[in-house]
N, C-alpha and C positions, 0 to 999 in steps of 0.2 A: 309862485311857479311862472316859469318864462314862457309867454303865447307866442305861438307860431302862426298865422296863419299863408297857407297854400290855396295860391291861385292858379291851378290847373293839375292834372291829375295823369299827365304822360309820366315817361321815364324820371325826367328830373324833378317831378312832384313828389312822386308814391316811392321815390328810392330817400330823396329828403325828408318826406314825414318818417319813413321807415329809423331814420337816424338820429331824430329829432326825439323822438316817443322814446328812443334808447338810452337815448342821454336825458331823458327825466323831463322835457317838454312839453306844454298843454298842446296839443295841434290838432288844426283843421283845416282840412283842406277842401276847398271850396272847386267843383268841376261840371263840365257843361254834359258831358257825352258819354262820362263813364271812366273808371279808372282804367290807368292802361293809355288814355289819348287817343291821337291817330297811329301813333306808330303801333299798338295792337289792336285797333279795332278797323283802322282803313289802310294801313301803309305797310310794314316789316310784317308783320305777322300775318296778316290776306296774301300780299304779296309773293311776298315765300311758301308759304303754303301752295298757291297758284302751280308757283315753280316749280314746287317737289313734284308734283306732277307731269307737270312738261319734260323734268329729267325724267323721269321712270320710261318718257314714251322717246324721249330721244336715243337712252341705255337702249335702247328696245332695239330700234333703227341701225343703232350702229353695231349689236350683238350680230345682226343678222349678216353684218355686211363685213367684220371684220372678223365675228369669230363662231360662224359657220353654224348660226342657232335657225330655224327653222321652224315654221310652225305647220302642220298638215290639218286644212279644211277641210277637205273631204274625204278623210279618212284613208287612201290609196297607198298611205306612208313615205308619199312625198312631199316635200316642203310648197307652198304654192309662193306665188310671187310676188302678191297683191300685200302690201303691208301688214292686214291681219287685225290691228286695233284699233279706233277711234276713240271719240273723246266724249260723255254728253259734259257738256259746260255747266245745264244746270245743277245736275248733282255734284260738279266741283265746287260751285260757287255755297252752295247750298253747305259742303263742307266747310268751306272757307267760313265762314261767318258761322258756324256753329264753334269752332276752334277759336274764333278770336273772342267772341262772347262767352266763352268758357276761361279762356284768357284772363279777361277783365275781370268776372268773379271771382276766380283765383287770387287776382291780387288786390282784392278788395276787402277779403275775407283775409287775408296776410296782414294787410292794413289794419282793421277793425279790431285785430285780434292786438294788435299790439298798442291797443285804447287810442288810435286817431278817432276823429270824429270826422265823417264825410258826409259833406252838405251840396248836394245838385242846385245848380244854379249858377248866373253869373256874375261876375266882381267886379269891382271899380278899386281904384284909390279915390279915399278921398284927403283933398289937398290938408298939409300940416296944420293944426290948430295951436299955436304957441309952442312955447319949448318944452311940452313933457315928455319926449323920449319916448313919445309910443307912436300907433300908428293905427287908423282907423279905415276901415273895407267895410263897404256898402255890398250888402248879397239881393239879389232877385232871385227868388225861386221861380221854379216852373209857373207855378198860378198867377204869377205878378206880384207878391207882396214882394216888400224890400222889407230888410233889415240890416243890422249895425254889427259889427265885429271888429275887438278891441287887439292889440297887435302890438306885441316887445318887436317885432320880424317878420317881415311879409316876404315871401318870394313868389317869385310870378314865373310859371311853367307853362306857357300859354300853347307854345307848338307853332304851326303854322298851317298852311293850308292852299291848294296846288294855283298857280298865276293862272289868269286867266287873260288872254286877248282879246282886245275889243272889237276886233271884228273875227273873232272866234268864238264865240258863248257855246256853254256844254249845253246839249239838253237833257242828257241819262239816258238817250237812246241810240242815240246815233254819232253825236258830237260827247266824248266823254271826257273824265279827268280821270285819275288813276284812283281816286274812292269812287268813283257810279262803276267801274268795270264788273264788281260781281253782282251785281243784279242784270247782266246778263243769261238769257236762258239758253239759247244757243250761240256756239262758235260764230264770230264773222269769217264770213267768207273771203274777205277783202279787205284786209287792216290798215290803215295810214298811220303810221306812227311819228309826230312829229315834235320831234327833242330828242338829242341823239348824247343827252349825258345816261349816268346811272340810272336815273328811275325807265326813260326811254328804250336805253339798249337792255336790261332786264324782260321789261313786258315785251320787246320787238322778238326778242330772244325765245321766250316762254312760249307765246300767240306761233311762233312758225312752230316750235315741237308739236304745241298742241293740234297743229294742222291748217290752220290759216295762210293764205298767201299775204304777206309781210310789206310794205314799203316803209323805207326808214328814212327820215328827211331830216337832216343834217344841215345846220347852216354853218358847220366848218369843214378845214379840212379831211374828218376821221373823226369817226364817234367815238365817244367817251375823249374829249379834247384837254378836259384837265386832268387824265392818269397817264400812269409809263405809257410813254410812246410804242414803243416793241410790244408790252401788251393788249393796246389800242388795237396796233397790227396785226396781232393774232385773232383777237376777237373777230374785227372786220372780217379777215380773211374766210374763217370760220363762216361767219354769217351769207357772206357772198355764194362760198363752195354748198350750203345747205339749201340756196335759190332767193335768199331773200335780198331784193333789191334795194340796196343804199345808194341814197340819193346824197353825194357831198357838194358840201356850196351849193344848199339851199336850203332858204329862208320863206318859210308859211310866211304872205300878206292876210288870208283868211280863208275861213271855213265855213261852206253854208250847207244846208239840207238841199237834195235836189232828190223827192221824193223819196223811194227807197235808196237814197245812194247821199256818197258825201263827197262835195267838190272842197278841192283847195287851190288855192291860188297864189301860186308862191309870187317871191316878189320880183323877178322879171319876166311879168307875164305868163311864164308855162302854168299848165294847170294839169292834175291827178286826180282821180275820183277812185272810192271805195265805198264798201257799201258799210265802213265805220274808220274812225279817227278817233285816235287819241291823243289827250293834248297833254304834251311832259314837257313841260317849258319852264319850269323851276315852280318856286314858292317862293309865298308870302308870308310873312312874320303874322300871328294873332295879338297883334297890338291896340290895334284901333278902339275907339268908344273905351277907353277904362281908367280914365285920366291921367295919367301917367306923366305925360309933360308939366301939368298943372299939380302936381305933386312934389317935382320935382326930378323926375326921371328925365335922363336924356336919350332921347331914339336918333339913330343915325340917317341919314336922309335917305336906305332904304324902309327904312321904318323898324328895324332892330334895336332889343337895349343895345348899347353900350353897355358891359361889365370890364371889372377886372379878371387877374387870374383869380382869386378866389369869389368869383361873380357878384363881387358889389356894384350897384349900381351909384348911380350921382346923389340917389335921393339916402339919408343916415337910416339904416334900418331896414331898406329895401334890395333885397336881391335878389339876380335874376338866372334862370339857367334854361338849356335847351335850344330847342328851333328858334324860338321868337330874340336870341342873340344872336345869331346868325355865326356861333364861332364854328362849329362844325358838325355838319347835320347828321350827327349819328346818337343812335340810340345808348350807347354805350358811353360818349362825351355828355348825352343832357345828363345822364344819371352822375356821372362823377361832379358834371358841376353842380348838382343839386346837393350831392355829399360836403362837398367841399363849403358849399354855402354855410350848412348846420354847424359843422364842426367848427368853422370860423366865427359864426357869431355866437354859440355857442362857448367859446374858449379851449375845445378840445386841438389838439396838435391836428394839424393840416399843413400838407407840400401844393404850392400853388400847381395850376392846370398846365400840364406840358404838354403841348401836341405832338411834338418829335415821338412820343412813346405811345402814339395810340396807333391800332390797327385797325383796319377797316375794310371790310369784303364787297364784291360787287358780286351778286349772283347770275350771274348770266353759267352759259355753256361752253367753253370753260368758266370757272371761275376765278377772280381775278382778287387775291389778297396782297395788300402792300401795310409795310410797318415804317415809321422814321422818317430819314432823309429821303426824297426820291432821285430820281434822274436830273430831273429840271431843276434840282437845288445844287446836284454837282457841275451842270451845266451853265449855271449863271453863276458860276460863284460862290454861294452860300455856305461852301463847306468843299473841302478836300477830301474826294476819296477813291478809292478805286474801285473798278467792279468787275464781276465776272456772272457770264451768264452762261445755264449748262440748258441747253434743248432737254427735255422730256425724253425724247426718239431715244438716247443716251441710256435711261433708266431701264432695269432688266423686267422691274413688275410693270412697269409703263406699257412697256412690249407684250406684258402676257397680258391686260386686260384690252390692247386697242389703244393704246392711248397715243393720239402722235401729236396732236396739239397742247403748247404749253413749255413752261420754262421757270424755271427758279433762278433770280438774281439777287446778290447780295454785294452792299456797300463796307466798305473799312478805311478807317483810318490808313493810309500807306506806311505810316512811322511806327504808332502803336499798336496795330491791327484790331483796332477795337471794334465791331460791327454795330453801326448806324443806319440801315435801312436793308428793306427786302421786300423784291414782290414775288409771289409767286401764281402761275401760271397754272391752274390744274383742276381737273375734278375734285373736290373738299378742299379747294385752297384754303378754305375757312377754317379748317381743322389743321393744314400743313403750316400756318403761318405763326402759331404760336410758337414753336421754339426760337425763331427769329425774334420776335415779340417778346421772349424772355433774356432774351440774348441785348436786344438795345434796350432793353430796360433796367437791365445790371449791368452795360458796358462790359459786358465778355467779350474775348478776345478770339478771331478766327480760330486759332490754336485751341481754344476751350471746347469752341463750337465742333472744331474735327474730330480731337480725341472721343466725343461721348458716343458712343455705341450705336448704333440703327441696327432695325432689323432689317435682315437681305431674306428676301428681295423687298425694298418700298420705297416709293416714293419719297419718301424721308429721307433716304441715303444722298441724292442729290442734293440737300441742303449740305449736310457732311461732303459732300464731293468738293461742290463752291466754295468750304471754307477751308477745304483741301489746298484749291488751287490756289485762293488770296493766302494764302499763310506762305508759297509757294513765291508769289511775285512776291509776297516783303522780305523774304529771303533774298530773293535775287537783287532788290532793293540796296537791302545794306551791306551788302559784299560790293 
């Protein structure tokens, strides 16, 4: 029987043993924290969780103001004026982490059941022993014993884990990183938010719903600087009109405790104080200490494998998937690349890893889903295509719930009208973006896209609208 062994236990571990065990393989997967990773036990699933919250109080806010909901305190049968709900932090936090440790057992008991063997503790490679085509992992359990585990296939799911600055250290009280947040018991009062990609504009996002006052420190032009520009700009927009101050073009030098409070020091001299900081300045690969080079793995000078499209690494036998390759940090890429792993050493049919067809959500207020090609691929070149973007305002159910931020744009081919990319703009983007998603995944055609049916009134009808209009210039196109 063909051994597998799994070194780490996120998405692209526990989805590759899942496929591995299917297809008739001995497997074990060796994990430090708990099945699930960070991404359900500190990141996607705390995170969002957080969030669902912060929407419920945001729906709240803007029900009041746009569609005439009220609430009466003291009984008189008039609405009062004082907002009406707070937040306690610790019983959210307190949920958060009952849900993602609920999480993790669920998919442990998923696992177990389908005969993986899972062993807590941490792995090494160890380097090749002559030519037998196999492959040896040294395990540390919890108590310190080591032991030895024999290997047709090793993949390494390692995750990563959030950067830190050197003259920023978290302490879990005051100076944080985005896993110490829920051992919070109450709300800050005074937030610094500093990293103004996805993980940043999410919590900067969440913290003002939940009622905190906000600073968001940006050291570019506009947060969130690697998505659509236009959606960039609505967020911003958004975030500014709700009170919360962005700071653009600037860059934290550091972060110290000054008793109850937290100073920063950005780098030309100005300085901010709150009475917390959070520090979202990207990640780091979980590579380190596991021999990997000495194996024969190659890491890249961020300290990432290198893999292929079907995530083989340098080293014969060894494959890698997830954060710790740094191909794209989402929980929905480490699991296909862990699928794709099995199936390929395995001998079962596998399509190498396409990023053009993957979708990906940022939860913030609105929410902001993009699939395919983006903007900045037809603007540099990378691809021909036209686009058309419809405002929300436009949309009739848009209008009945409040909705005035947001927009759905979609890319095509101008010759064949095949649609190649899409973002959208909106409350459940995450949920409006899959038919676009099915759409560049099978190369349909705007035409395909307009005729299929939406229900009136939704939000959906404006995907149908945009593939309206592009079916419309390729008409006028070829005439």
């Amino acid at each position: 029987m063909t051994r597998i062994v799994i070194i780490g236990g996120g998405p692209g571990g526990y989805e590759a043993a899942l496929v591995a065990a299917q297809l008739g393989a001995e497997v074990t997967v060796v994990d430090r924290d708990g099945l699930g990773g960070a991404s359900v036990l500190t990141d996607c699933v705390p995170s969002k969780t957080l969030i669902a919250t912060a929407e419920v109080m945001t729906s709240f806010d803007s029900s009041r103001e746009e569609l005439g909901i009220e609430i009466d305190h003291d009984g008189d049968g008039v609405g009062d004026e004082v907002r009406g709900i707070g937040v306690d932090l610790g019983k959210v936090n307190r949920r958060v982490k009952r849900l993602a440790l609920a999480q993790s057992h669920d998919i442990t008991a998923s696992v177990t059941r389908s005969g993986v063997r899972v062993l807590r503790g941490r792995a090494r490679l160890v380097p090749q022993q002559g030519p037998t085509g196999t492959r040896r992992v040294s395990v540390t359990d919890p108590s310190g014993e080591v032991g030895d585990l024999e290997a047709d296939c090793v993949l390494i799911a390692t995750g990563g884990q959030p950067r830190e600055l050197p003259d920023a250290k978290p302490d879990g009280e005051r100076i944080l990183t985005w896993t110490q947040v829920y051992d919070l018991k109450e709300l800050p009062e005074e937030l610094v938010v500093v990293g103004s990609g996805v993980t940043g504009a999410e919590f900067a996002g969440a913290y003002q719903a939940l009622g905190s006052r906000v600073t968001l420190v940006s050291s570019r032009d506009r947060v969130l600087p690697g998505e659509d520009p236009d959606a960039a700009a609505v967020l911003e927009d958004v975030f500014r009109r709700r009170g919360m101050n962005v700071m653009a073009r600037s860059r934290a030098a550091a972060v110290h405790r000054a008793g109850s409070r937290v100073e920063i020091t950005l780098s030309d001299g100005r300085r901010i104080s709150g009475t917390h900081c959070l520090m979202a300045v990207g990640a780091v690969p979980n590579t380190a200490d596991m021999g990997l080079e000495e194996a024969g793995v190659k890491l890249k000078d961020s300290g990432h494998i290198w893999t292929d499209k079907v995530s083989r690494t340098t080293a014969p036998g060894v494959y890698a998937a997830g954060d710790c390759t740094g191909v794209l940090a989402l929980a929905s890429v480490a699991a296909m690349q862990g699928r794709i792993a099995m199936y390929h050493f395995l001998g079962d049919a596998v399509a190498p890893l396409d990023l053009n067809t993957v979708s990906g959500n940022i939860f913030t207020d609105p929410e902001i889903a993009t699939v395919g090609y983006t903007q900045q691929d037809v603007d540099e070149g990378r691809i021909v295509a036209r686009a058309v973007k419809l405002p929300l305002l436009r949309n009739p159910r848009a209008k009945m719930q409040g909705v005035r931020d947001g927009f759905v744009k979609l890319f095509a081919r101008p010759g064949t009208g095949i649609v190649v990319g899409g973002v959208v703009v909106a409350p459940r983007a995450s949920e409006l973006i899959h038919p676009i998603s099915i759409a560049v995944d099978n190369s349909l055609t705007v035409e395909q896209v307009a005729k299929a049916f939406t229900v009136y009134p939704s939000l959906s009808g404006s995907i149908a609208e945009a593939a309206r209009q592009l079916h419309t210039h390729r008409v006028d196109a070829d005439q």
